[in-house]
C-alpha positions as a Markdown table, in Angstrom:
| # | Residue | x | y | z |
|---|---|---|---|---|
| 1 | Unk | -9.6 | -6.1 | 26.2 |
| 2 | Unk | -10.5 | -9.0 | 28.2 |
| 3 | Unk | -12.8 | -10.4 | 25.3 |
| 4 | Unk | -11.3 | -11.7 | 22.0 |
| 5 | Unk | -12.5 | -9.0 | 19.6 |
| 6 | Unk | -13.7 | -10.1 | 15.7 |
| 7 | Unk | -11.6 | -7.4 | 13.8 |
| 8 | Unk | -8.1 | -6.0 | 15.2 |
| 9 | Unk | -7.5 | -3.2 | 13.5 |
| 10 | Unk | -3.9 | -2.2 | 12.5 |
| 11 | Unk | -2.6 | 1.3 | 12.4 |
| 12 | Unk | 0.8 | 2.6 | 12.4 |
| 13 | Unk | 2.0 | 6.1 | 12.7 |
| 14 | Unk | 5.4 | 8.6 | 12.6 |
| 15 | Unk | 5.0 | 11.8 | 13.0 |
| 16 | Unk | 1.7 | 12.3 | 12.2 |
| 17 | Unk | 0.3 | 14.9 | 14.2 |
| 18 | Unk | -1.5 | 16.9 | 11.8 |
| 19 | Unk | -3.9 | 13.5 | 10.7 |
| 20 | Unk | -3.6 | 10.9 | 13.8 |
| 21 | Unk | -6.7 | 12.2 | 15.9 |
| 22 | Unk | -8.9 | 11.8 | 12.6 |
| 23 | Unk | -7.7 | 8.7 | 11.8 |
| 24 | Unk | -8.0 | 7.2 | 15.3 |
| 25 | Unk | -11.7 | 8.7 | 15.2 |
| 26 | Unk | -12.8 | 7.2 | 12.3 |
| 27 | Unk | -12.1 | 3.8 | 13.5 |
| 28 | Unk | -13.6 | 4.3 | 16.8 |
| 29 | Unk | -16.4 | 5.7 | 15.0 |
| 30 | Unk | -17.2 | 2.4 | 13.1 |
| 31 | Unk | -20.6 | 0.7 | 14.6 |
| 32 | Unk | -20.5 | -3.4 | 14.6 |
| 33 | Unk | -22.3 | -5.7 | 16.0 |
| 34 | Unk | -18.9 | -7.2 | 17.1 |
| 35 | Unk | -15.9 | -6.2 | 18.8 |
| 36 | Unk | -13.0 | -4.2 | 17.1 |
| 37 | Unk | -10.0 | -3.2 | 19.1 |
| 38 | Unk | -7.4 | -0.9 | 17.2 |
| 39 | Unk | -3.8 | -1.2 | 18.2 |
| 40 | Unk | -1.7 | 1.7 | 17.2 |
| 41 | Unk | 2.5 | 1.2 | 16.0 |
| 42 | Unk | 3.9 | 4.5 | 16.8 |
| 43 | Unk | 7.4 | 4.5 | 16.4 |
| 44 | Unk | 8.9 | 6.7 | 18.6 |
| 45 | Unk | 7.6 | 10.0 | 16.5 |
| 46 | Unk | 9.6 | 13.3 | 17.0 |
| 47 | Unk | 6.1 | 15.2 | 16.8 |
| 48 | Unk | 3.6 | 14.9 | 19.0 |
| 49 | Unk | 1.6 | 12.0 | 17.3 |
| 50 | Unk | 2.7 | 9.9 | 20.5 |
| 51 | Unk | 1.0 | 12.5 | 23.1 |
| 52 | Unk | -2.2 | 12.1 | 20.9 |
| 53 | Unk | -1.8 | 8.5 | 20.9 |
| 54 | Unk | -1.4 | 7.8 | 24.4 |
| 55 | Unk | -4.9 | 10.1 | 25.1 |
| 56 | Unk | -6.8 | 7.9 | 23.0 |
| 57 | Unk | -5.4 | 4.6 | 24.9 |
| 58 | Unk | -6.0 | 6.7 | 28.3 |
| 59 | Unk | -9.5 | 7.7 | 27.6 |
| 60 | Unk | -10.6 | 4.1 | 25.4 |
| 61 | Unk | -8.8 | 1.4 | 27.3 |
| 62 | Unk | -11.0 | -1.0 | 26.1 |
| 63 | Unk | -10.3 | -0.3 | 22.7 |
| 64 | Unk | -7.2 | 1.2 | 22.1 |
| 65 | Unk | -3.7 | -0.1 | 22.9 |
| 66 | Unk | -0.1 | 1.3 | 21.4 |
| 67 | Unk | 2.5 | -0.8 | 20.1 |
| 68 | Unk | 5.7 | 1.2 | 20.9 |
| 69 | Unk | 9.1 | 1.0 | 22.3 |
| 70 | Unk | 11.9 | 3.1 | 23.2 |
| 71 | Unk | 14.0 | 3.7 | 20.0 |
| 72 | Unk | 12.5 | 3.6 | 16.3 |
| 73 | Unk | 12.1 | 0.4 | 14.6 |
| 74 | Unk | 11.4 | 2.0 | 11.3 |
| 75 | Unk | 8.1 | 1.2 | 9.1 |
| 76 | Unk | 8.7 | -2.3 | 8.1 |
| 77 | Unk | 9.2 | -3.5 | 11.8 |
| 78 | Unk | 6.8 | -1.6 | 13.3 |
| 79 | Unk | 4.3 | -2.5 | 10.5 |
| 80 | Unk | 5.2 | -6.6 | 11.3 |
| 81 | Unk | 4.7 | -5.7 | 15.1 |
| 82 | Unk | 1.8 | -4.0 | 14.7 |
| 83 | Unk | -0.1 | -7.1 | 13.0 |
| 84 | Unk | 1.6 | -9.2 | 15.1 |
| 85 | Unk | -0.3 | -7.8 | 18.0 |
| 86 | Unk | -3.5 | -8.8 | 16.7 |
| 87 | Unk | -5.8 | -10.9 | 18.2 |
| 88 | Unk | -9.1 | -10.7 | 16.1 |
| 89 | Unk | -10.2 | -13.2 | 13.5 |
| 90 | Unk | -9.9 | -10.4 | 10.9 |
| 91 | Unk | -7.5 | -7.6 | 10.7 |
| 92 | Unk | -8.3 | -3.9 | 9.4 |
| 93 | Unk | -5.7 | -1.8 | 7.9 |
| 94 | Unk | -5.7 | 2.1 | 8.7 |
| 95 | Unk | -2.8 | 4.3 | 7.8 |
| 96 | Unk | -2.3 | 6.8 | 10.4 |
| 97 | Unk | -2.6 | 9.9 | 7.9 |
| 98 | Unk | -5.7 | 8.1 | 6.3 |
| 99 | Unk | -9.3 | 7.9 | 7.9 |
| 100 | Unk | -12.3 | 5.7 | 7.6 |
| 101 | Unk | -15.3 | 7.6 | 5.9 |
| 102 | Unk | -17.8 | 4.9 | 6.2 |
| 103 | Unk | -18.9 | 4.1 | 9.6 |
| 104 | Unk | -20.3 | 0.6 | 8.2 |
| 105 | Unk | -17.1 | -0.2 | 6.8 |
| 106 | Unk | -16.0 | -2.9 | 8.9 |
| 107 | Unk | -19.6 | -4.3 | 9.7 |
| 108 | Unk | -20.1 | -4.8 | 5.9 |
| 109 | Unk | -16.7 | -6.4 | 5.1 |
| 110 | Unk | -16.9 | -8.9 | 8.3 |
| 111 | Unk | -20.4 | -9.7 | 7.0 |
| 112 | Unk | -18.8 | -10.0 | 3.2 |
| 113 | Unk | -15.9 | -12.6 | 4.3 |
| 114 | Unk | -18.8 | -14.2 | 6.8 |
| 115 | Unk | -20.9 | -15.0 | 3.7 |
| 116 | Unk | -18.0 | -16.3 | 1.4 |
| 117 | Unk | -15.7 | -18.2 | 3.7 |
| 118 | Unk | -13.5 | -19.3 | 1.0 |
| 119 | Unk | -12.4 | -15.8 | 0.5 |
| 120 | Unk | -9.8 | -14.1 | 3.0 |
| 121 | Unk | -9.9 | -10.8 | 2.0 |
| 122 | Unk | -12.6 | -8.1 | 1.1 |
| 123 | Unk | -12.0 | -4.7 | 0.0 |
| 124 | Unk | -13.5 | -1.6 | -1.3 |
| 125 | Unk | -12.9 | 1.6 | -3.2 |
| 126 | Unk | -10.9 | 4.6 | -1.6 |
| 127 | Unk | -10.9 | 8.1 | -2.2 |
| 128 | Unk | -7.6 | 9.5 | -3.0 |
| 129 | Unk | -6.8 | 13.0 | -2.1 |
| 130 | Unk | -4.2 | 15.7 | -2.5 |
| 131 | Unk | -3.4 | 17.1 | 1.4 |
| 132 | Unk | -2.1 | 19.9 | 0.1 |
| 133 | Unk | -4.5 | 21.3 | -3.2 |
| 134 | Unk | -7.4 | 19.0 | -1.8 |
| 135 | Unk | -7.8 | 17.7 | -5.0 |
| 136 | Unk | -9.7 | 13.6 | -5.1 |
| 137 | Unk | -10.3 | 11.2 | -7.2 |
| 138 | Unk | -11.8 | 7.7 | -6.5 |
| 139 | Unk | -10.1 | 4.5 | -6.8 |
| 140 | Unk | -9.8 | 2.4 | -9.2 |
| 141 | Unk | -11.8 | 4.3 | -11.3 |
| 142 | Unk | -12.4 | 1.2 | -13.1 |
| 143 | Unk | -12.8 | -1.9 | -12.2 |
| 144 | Unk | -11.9 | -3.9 | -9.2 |
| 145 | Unk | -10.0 | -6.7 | -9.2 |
| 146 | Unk | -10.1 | -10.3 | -7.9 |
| 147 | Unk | -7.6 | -12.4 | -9.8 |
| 148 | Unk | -3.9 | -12.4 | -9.1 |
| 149 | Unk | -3.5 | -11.8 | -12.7 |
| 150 | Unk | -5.4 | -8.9 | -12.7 |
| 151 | Unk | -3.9 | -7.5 | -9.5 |
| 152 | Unk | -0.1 | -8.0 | -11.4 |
| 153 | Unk | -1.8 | -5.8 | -14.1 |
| 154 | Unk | -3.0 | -3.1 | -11.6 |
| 155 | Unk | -3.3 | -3.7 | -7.9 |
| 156 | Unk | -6.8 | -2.2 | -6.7 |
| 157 | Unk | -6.7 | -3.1 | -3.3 |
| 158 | Unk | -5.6 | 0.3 | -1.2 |
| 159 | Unk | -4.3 | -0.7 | 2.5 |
| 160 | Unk | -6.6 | 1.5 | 4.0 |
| 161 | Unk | -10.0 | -0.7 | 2.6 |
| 162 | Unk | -8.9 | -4.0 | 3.4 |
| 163 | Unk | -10.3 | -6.8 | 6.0 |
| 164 | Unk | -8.2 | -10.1 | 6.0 |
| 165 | Unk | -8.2 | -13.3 | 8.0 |
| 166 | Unk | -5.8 | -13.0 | 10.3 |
| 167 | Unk | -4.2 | -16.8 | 10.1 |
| 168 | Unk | -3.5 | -15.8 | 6.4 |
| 169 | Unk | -1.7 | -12.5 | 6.9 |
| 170 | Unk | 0.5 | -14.6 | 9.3 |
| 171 | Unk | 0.8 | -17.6 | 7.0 |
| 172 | Unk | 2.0 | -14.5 | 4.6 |
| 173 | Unk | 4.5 | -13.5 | 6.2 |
| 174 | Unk | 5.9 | -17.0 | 7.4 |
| 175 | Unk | 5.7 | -17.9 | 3.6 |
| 176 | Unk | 7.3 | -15.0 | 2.0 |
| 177 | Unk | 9.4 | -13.1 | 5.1 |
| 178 | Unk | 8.9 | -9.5 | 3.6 |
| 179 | Unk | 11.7 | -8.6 | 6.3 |
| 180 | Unk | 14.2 | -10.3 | 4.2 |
| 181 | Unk | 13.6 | -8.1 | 1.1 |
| 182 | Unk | 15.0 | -5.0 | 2.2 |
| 183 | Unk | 14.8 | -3.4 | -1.4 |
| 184 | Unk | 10.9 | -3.8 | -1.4 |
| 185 | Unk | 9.9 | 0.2 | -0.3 |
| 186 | Unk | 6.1 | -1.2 | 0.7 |
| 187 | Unk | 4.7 | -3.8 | 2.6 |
| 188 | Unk | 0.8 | -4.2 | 1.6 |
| 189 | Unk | 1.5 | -4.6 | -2.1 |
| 190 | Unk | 3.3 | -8.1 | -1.5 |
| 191 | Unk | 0.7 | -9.3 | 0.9 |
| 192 | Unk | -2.3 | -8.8 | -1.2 |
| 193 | Unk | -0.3 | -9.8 | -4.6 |
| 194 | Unk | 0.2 | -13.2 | -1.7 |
| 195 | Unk | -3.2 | -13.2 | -0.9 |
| 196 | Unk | -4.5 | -13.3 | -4.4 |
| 197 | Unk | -2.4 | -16.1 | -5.3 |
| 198 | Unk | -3.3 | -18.0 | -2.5 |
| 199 | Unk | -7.4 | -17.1 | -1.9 |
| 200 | Unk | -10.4 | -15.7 | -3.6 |
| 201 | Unk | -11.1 | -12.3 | -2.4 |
| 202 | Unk | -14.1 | -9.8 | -2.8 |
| 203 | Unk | -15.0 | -6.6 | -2.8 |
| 204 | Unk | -17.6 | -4.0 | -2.4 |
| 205 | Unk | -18.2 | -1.9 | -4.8 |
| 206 | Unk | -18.0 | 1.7 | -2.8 |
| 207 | Unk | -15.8 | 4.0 | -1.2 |
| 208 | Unk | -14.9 | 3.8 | 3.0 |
| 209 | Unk | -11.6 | 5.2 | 3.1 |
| 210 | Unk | -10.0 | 8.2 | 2.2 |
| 211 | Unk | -6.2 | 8.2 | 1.4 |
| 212 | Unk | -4.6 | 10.9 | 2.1 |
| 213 | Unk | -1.7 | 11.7 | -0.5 |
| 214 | Unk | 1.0 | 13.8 | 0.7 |
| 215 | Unk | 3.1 | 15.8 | -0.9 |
| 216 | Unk | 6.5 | 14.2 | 0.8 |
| 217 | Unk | 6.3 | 10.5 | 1.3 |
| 218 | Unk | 7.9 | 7.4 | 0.2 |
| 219 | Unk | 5.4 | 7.2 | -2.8 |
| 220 | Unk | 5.3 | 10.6 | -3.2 |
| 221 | Unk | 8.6 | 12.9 | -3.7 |
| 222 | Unk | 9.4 | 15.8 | -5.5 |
| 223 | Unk | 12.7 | 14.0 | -6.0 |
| 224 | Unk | 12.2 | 11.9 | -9.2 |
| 225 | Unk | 15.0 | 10.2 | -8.5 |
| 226 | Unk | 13.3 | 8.8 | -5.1 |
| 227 | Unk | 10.0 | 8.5 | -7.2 |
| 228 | Unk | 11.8 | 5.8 | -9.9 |
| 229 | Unk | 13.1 | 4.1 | -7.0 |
| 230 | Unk | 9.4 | 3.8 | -5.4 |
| 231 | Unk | 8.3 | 2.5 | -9.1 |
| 232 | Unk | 11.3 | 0.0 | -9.7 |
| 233 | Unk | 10.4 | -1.1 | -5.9 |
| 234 | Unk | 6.6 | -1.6 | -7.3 |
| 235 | Unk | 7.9 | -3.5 | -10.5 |
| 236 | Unk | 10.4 | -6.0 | -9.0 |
| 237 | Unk | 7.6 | -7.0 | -6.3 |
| 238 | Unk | 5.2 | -8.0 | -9.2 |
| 239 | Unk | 8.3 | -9.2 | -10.9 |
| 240 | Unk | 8.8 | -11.4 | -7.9 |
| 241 | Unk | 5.3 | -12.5 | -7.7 |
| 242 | Unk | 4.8 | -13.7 | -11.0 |
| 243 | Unk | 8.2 | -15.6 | -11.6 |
| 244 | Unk | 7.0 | -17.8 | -8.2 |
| 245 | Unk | 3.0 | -17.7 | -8.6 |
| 246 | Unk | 2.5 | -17.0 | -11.8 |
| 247 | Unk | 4.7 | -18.9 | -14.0 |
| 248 | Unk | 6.3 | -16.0 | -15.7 |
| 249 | Unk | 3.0 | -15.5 | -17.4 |
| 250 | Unk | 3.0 | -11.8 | -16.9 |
| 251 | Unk | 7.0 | -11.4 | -17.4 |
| 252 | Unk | 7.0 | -9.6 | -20.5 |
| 253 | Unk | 4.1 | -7.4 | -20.3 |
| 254 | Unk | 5.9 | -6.2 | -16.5 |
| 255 | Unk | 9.4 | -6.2 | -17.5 |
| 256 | Unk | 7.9 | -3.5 | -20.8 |
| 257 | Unk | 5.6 | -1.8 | -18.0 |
| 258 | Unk | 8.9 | -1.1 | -15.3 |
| 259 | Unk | 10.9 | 0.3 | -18.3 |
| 260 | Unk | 8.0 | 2.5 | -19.7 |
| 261 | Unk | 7.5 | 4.2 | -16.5 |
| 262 | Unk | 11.1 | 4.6 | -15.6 |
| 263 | Unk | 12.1 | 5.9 | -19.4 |
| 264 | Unk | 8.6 | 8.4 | -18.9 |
| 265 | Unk | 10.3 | 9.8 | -15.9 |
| 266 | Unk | 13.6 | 10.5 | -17.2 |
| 267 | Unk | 12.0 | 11.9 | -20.2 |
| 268 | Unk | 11.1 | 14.5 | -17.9 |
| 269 | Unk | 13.9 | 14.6 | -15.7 |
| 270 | Unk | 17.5 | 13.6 | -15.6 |
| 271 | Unk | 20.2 | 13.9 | -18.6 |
| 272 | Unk | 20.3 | 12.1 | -21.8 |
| 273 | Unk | 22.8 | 10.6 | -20.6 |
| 274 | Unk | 20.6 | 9.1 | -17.6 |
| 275 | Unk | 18.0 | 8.4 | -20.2 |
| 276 | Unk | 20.3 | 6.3 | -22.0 |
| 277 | Unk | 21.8 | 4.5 | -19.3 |
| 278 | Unk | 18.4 | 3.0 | -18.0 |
| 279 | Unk | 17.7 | 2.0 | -21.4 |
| 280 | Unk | 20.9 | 0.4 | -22.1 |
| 281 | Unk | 20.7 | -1.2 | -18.2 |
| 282 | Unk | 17.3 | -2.8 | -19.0 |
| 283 | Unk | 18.3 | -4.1 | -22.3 |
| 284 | Unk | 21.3 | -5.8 | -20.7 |
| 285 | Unk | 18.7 | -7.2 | -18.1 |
| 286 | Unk | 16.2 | -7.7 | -20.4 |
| 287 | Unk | 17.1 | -8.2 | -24.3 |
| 288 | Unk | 13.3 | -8.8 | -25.5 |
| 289 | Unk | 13.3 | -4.9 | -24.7 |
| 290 | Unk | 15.6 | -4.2 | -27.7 |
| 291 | Unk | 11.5 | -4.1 | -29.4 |
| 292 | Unk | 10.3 | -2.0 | -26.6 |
| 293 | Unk | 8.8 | 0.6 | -29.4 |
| 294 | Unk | 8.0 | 3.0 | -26.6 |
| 295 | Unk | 11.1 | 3.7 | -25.3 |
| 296 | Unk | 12.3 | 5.4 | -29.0 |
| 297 | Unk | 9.5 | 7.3 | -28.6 |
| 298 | Unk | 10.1 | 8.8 | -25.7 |
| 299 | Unk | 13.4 | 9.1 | -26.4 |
| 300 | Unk | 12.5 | 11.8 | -29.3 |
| 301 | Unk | 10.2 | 13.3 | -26.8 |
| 302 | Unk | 13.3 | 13.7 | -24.0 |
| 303 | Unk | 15.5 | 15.4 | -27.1 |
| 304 | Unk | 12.5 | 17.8 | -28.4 |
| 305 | Unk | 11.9 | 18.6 | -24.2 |
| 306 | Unk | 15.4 | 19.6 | -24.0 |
| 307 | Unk | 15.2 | 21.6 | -26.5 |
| 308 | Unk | 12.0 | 23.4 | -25.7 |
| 309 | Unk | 13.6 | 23.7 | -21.9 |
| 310 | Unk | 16.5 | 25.4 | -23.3 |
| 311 | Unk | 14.5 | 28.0 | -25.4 |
């Protein structure tokens, strides 16, 4: 730790027992010609993830350090103190239920950025998979984006692949001060929507990470109610993004895109009554979605489910 490394990488962790150890090895697993140091958030876990933790610091003192206190600070805090830690040129992002599967990852990403100094962050694909059926798929499936534009249309950048220069994760987060958006549910979505904005980025085209979806999270729930909240979350940040970055150009095509997915949900779940009172809600908000064709549509399709559900 005396030596300033290249890449601090960030991971931060609550209760993750079952998925810490393999995430901490993957990382220390990576071979560079440069130094990486790791520092772990854990925020006061109830499992053991902090017993796990503290073995890894014990046995790797050069390499590993935890970021922790003595009550929990929740994700967003220990997220902002977890970065804040960081002292390399470049900072890594690594979930702690996810794991590296690439042990060139960061030595190809660091030698990306090193190439193209304009651009502040590099990325790659992921694979996402199912912790409980085991079930993957790689993402994006198509193609990866560069342009902010793009990324409002579909963000491709998964936390777990990215390398960023460190100055502009903390010019982020003077600019934009995710801490004063409580009703934003993520944090990595508004930095690289930021960084898009702001910088070219890159990528390389193949897979390093493996993301591990689990069946309760704050993405994932079988609550759909918690699930629209997630997706409104999603919306508002690109929302957000485009009515300061992007000059509204994107307004209508994400204001349609919220509604769609919320109206799909409550299709399948909810009342009528729900149904209706989104739609009305968003046409309030929004008039120009008085034409959003695909919300009648789906409205037949919640009356004809009903019925099918109650044969």
């Amino acid at each position: 730790m005396n030596s300033t490394p290249t890449v601090s990488v960030c991971m931060t962790t609550y209760n993750h027992a079952p998925y810490i150890a393999q995430a901490i090895e993957s990382v220390l697993a990576q071979r560079t010609s440069f130094g990486v140091e790791l520092i772990v958030g854990e925020d006061c876990s109830t499992d053991s993830t902090a017993e796990i933790c503290r073995r890894y610091a014990e046995q790797y003192p050069e390499r590993v350090r935890i970021v922790s206190s003595e009550t929990n600070v929740g994700w967003r805090a220990n997220y902002r103190r977890t970065i804040a830690a960081a002292r390399g040129k470049y900072i890594a992002l690594c979930d702690g239920d996810d794991w590296w599967s690439d042990p060139t990852k960061l030595q190809s990403q660091v030698e990306a950025l090193e190439a193209a100094p304009e651009c502040a962050m590099c990325y790659t694909r992921s694979e996402r998979r199912a912790d409980t059926s085991g079930e993957s798929h790689i993402y994006p499936a198509g193609e990866c984006h560069t342009s902010f534009e793009d990324m409002l249309r579909l963000n491709t950048a998964e936390n777990s692949t990215t390398v960023a220069k460190r100055e502009v994760v903390e010019r982020y987060y003077a600019e934009v001060r995710p801490d004063t958006h409580p009703e934003w549910l993520t944090d990595d979505l508004p930095m690289w929507l930021w960084v898009s904005a702001h910088y070219p980025i890159c990528y390389i085209d193949r897979v390093t990470a493996t993301h591990r979806i689990l069946a309760t999270s704050v993405s994932h729930s079988n609550d759909y109610r918690r699930r629209l909240a997630f997706c409104d979350s999603l919306a508002d940040i690109m929302l957000w993004f485009d009515e300061r970055y992007g000059e509204r150009r994107m307004h209508r095509f994400l204001a349609r895109r919220k509604q769609n997915v919320a109206l799909w949900t409550l299709s399948h779940n909810g009342t009528v009554g729900d149904y209706l009172a989104r739609w009305t809600n968003d046409v309030r908000h929004e008039p120009i979605l008085l034409f959003n064709v695909a919300a009648y549509g789906l409205f037949v399709k919640k009356i004809f489910y009903r019925m099918w559900v109650k044969r």
